[in-house]
C-alpha atoms as one frame of an Amber mdcrd trajectory, in Angstrom:
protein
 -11.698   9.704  -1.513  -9.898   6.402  -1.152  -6.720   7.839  -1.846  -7.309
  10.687   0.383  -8.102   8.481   3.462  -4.891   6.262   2.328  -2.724   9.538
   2.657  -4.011  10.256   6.295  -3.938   6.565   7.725  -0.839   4.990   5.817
   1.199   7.565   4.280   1.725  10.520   6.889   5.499  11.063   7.440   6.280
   9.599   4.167   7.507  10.853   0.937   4.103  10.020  -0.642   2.631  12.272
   2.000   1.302  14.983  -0.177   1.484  12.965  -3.553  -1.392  13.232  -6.058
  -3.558  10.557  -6.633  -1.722   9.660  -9.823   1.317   9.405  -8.313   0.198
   7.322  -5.216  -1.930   4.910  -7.946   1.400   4.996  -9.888   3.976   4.147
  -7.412   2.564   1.796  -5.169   0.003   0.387  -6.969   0.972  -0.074 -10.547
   3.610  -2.558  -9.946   4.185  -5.575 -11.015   4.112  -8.474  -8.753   3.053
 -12.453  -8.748   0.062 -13.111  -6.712  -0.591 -16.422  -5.517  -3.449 -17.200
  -3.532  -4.081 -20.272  -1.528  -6.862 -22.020   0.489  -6.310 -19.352   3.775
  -3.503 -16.767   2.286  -3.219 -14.121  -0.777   0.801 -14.037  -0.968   2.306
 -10.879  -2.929   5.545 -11.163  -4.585   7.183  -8.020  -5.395  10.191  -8.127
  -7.831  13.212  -7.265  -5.681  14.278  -4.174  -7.935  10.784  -2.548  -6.796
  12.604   0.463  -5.371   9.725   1.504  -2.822   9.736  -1.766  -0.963  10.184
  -0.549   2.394   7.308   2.285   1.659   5.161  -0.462   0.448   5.975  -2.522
   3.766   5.404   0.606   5.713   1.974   0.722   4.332   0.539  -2.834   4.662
   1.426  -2.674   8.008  -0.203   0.401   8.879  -3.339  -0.580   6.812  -3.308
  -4.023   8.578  -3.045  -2.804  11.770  -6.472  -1.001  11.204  -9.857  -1.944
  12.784 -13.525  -1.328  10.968 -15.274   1.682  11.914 -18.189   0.937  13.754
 -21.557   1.522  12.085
């Protein structure tokens, strides 16, 4: 379900569009990165020979840009 509602808000006109859950889990999510949280920010480092960078962007902006249902 999670990866379902991922494909309709975040990933519509993208290559991972119709991707499997697997593969969605796999390419953006497996990856590695440093995370470094401080007192008001999380800050995610991606290594810069992640080759879906720009799809990764794509999709934090999209999620971010969302609001909470109601109810």
């Amino acid at each position: 379900m999670l990866f379902q509602r991922l494909r309709i808000l975040a990933l519509q006109g993208t290559e991972l569009a119709n991707a499997t859950a697997g593969t969605i889990r796999q390419r953006l999510l497996k990856i590695g990165a440093l995370v470094m949280v401080s007192t008001r920010r999380v800050y995610v480092r991606l290594a810069s020979a992640f080759p879906l960078q720009k799809l990764f962007a794509q999709v934090h902006r999209a999620l971010a840009g969302l609001r909470p249902e109601d109810g």
